[in-house]
Structures are given as C-alpha cells and as structure tokens.
C-alpha positions in Angstrom: 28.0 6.1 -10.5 24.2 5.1 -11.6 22.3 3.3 -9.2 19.6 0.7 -10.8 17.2 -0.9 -8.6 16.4 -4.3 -8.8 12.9 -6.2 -7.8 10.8 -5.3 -5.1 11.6 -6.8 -2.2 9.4 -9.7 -0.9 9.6 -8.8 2.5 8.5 -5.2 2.2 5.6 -6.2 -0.1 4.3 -8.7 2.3 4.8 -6.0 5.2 2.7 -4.4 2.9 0.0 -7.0 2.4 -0.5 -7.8 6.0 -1.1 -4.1 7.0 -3.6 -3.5 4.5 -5.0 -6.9 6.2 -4.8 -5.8 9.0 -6.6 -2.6 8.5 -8.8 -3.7 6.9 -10.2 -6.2 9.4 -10.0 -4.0 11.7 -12.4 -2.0 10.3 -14.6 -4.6 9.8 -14.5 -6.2 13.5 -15.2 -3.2 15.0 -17.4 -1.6 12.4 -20.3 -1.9 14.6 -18.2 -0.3 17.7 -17.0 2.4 15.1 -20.4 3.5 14.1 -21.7 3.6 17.5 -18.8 5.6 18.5 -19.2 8.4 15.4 -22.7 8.2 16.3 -22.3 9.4 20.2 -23.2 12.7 21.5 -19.5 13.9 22.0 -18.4 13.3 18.0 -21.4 14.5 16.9 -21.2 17.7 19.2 -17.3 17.8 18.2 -18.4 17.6 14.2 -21.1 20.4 14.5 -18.3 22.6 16.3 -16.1 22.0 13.9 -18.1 22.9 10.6 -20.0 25.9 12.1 -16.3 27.2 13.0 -15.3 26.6 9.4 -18.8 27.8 7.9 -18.2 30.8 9.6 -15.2 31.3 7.7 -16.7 30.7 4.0 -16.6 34.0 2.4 -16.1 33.1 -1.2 -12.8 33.8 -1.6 -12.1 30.7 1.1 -15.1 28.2 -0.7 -12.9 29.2 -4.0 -10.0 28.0 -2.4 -10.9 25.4 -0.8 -13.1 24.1 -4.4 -9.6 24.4 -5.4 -7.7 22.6 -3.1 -10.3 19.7 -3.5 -9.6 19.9 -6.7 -6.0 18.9 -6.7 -6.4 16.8 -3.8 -8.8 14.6 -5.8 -7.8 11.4 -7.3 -6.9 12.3 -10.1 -4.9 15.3 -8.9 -2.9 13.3 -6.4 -2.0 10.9 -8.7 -0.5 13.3 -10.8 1.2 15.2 -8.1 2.2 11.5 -6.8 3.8 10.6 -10.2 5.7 13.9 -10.7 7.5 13.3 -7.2 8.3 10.3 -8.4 9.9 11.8 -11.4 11.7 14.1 -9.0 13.1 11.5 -6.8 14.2 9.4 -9.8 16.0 12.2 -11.5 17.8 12.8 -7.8 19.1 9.4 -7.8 16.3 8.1 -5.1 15.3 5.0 -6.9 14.2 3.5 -2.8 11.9 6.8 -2.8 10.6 6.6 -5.6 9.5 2.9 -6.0 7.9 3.7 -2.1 5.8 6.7 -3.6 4.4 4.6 -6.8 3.3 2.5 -4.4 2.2 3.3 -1.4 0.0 6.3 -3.2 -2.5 4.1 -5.1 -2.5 1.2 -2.6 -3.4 3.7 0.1 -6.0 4.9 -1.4 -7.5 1.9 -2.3 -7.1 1.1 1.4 -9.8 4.0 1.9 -11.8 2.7 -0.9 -12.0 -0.3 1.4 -12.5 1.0 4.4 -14.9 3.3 3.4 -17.2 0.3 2.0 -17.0 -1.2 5.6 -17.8 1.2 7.8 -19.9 2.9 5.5 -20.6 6.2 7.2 -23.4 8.6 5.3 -22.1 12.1 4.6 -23.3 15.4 6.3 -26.6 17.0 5.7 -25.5 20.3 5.6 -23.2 20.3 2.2 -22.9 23.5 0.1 -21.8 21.5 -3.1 -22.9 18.0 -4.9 -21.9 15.3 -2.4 -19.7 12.8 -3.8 -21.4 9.1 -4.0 -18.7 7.3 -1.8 -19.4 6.7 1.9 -17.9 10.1 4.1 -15.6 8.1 6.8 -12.7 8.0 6.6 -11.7 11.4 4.0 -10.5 10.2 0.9 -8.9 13.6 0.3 -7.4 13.3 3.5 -5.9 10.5 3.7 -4.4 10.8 0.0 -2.7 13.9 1.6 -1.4 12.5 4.5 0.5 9.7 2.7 1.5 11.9 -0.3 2.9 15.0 2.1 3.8 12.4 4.9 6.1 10.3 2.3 7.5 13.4 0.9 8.4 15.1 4.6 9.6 11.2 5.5 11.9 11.0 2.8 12.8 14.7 3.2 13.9 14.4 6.6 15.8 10.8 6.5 18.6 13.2 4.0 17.9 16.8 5.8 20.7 17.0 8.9 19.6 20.2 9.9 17.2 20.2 12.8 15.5 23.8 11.7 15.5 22.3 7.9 13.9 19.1 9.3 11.1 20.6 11.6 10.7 23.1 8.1 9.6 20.1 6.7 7.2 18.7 9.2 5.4 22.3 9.3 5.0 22.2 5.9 3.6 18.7 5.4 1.3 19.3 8.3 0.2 22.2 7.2 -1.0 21.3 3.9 -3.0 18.1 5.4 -4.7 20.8 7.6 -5.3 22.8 4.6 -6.9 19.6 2.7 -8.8 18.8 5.7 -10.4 22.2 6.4 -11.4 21.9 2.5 -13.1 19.2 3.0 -15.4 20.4 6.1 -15.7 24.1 5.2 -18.0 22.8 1.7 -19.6 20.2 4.3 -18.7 17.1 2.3 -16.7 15.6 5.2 -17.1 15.6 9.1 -14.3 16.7 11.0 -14.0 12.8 12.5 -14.0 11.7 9.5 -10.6 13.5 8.6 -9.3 12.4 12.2 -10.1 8.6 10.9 -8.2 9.4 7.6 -5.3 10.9 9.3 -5.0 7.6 11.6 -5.1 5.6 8.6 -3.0 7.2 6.4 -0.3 7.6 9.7 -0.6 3.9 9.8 -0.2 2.8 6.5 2.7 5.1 6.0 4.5 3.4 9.2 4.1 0.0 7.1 5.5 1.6 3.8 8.7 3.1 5.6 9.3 -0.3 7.5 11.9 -1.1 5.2 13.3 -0.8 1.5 10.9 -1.5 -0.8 14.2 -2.4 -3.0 15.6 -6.3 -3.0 18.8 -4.5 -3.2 21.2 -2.0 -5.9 23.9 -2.6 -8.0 26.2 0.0 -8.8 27.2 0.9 -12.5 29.8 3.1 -14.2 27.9 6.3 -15.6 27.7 6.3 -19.4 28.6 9.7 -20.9 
C-alpha cells in the first residue's frame, strides 16, 4: 500500500505560528533583562572558562576539524543535509517525517535570524577566523543542529522499540550538537552562552514541531507495479 499525504494541517501550522510568536516576543520583552544577564560577571566568567578550555585544545588538526564541521553545519550545509533526510524518510514511507523536516528546518532557522536581530549580542573579541556579520546570541550553527539531529533522534526513537537502540540514538544526536557547539567556541566566533541560548531555542521550537501531525490526514492507495 502507498501512503499519500494530503495538506498540511491547520492546526499544526498555527501551533507553529504561535510558537515562533511566542519566541519571538519573548525575546524582545526581555531583551533588556537578557542582555543584562549575558552581560553579568558569572556568564562572562562561565564564557572565558569555556573558550580558554577549548583554546587550549586547538592544535590544528582540531581548528581543521572544527573549520570543517562549521562548514557543514552552515546554512547551506544543513539545508542540504535537511533535504537529503527528507529524501530518506520519503523513500521509507515517512511522508509525516518528512513534511516535519522541510519545515521545521528553514523556519527554525529563520526563528534565529529573528532572534538574533533582537537581542542583538556582539560577538567575542578573541576570534581566530573572520567573524561572521550576524549578531553572536543565540548560535546559528547550533541551533540548526539541534533541530536537524533533534528531529532525526525524535523520529528515530517514536519507531525504535529497543531501549539500548533508543538511548543509541539520543547519544548520537547529542553528541554531534556538542561537536557543532565546541566548533563554534574553539575558533571564538561564538560564546559558550550563546550555544546554551541556541540549544533552549532550538529544544523549544522542536517541542512545537512534534506537537502533532503536520499531515491533515492519509489516504491509502493500492501500489502500482
């Protein structure tokens, strides 16, 4: 049998809508709060930790890899990796997991496009490459990570039955948003809070996108051979 999705359902969309509202707003109402708070003594002690503990880790070999994992990571990258998982899930007869990934990808990261403008946080002064123009809180990179890895250990996990298989999974995804976040402060593009914001974010706007099926419903129809 061949499963074909029809529309998007309203209800998910507008779950959709008002979270990103929400988030937004958020942002905005307590963007003076926010700045004060990344601005304290104890963040900006916690940040300097942080990237002396990762500096003291950059032999080249590590900067290499972690140019590389910023690489794919970027917004182009992801979006590639986004749409190929897509593909996958389609070709594995998971129409509701794929529709989810096309969207909540790109509208999560223009969620950090937005946020970013509001709070509007200037990037470290200690950088070992070209900063990137954007504002530095919350990371891009890692929020693109968390919902890309998140959605794929999600979906993953809803299927897996096996508790080993499942906590595999979890590892895995957390691992590799650990990997994009130590990227990210070991060239000094990115405070460590600034990856703690983005993983809140992305955590948040991934609860909205698995609130329900993004599907109106399926039909089912005979396979044609």
């Amino acid at each position: 049998m061949l499963e074909i999705p029809l529309p998007l359902s309203r209800r998910w969309l507008a779950t959709l809508l008002v979270s990103f509202t929400v988030v937004t707003a958020t942002a905005w109402v307590l963007g003076p709060a926010l700045h004060a708070l990344l601005r304290s003594a104890s963040v900006q002690a916690l940040d300097l930790a942080a990237w002396h503990a990762a500096h003291a880790l950059a032999v080249p070999a590590v900067l290499l890899a972690a140019g590389s994992s910023n690489d794919v990571h970027g917004t182009v990258g992801i979006l590639v990796l986004g749409a190929l998982a897509a593909w996958a899930w389609h070709a594995r007869g998971r129409p509701e997991a794929c529709v989810r990934l096309l969207v909540a990808l790109p509208a999560g990261m223009l969620l950090n496009a937005v946020v970013k403008l509001l709070v509007d946080r200037v990037r470290p002064s200690w950088a070992v490459v070209d900063l990137p123009l954007s504002a530095s809180f919350p990371s891009g990179h890692v929020a693109e990570a968390t919902v890309f890895y998140g959605s794929l250990a999600v979906e993953t996990i809803r299927r897996e039955t096996e508790r080993l298989r499942r906590r595999v999974v979890v590892v895995l995804a957390a691992g590799m948003v650990a990997i994009v976040a130590f990227s990210r402060i070991v060239v000094g593009v990115h405070f460590l809070s600034d990856c703690l914001g983005a993983l809140v974010e992305a955590v948040l706007w991934l609860a909205a996108c698995f609130s329900g099926s993004p599907l109106a419903g399926r039909v089912q129809a005979a396979d044609v051979r």
